[in-house]
C-alpha positions as CSV (number, residue, x, y, z in Angstrom):
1,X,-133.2,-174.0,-58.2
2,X,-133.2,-171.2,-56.0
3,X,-136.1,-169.0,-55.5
4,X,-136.4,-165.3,-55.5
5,X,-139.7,-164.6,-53.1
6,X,-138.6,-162.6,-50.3
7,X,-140.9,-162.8,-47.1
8,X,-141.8,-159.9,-45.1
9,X,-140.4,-159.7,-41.5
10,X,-142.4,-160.1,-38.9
11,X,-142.9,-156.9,-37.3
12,X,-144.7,-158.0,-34.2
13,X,-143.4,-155.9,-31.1
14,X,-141.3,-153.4,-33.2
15,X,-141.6,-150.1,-33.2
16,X,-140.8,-147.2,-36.1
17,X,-139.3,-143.7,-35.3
18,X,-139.8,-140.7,-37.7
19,X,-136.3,-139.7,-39.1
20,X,-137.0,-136.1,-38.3
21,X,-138.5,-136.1,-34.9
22,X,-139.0,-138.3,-31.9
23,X,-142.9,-139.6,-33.0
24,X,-142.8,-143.4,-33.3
25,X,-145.4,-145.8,-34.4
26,X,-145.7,-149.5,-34.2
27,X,-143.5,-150.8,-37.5
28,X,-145.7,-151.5,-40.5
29,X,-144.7,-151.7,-44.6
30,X,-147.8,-148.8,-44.7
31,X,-146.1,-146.2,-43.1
32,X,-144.8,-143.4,-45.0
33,X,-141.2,-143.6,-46.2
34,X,-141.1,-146.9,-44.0
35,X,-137.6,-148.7,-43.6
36,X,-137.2,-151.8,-42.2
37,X,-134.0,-151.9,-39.9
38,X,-133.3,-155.3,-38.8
39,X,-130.4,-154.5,-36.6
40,X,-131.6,-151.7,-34.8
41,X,-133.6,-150.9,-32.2
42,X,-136.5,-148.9,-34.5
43,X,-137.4,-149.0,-37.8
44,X,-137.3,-145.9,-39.9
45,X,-140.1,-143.8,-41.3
46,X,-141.8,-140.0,-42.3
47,X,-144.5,-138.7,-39.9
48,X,-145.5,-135.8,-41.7
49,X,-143.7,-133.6,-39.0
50,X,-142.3,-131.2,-42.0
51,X,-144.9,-131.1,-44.5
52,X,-145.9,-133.1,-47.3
53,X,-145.2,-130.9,-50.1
């Protein structure tokens, strides 16, 4: 039987870019809006750069 648990990646060494602006972060599942992109050279996420609201 096959089992649906999914791991997390290991994000060690990768790095996240806001998909508004150039700010980047180090990749973590806490970041706002975060999107893990496996086959690219950053991950995707929000900064804040526009406003919250």
């Amino acid at each position: 039987m096959a089992s649906d648990v999914k791991v997390a990646p290991d994000l060690t060494g990768r790095k996240a870019k806001c998909d508004l602006c150039p700010s980047t972060e180090a990749s973590s599942s806490t970041l706002a809006f975060y999107g893990y992109k496996p086959d690219q050279e950053f991950d995707g996420f929000y900064c804040g750069c526009k406003g919250w609201n």
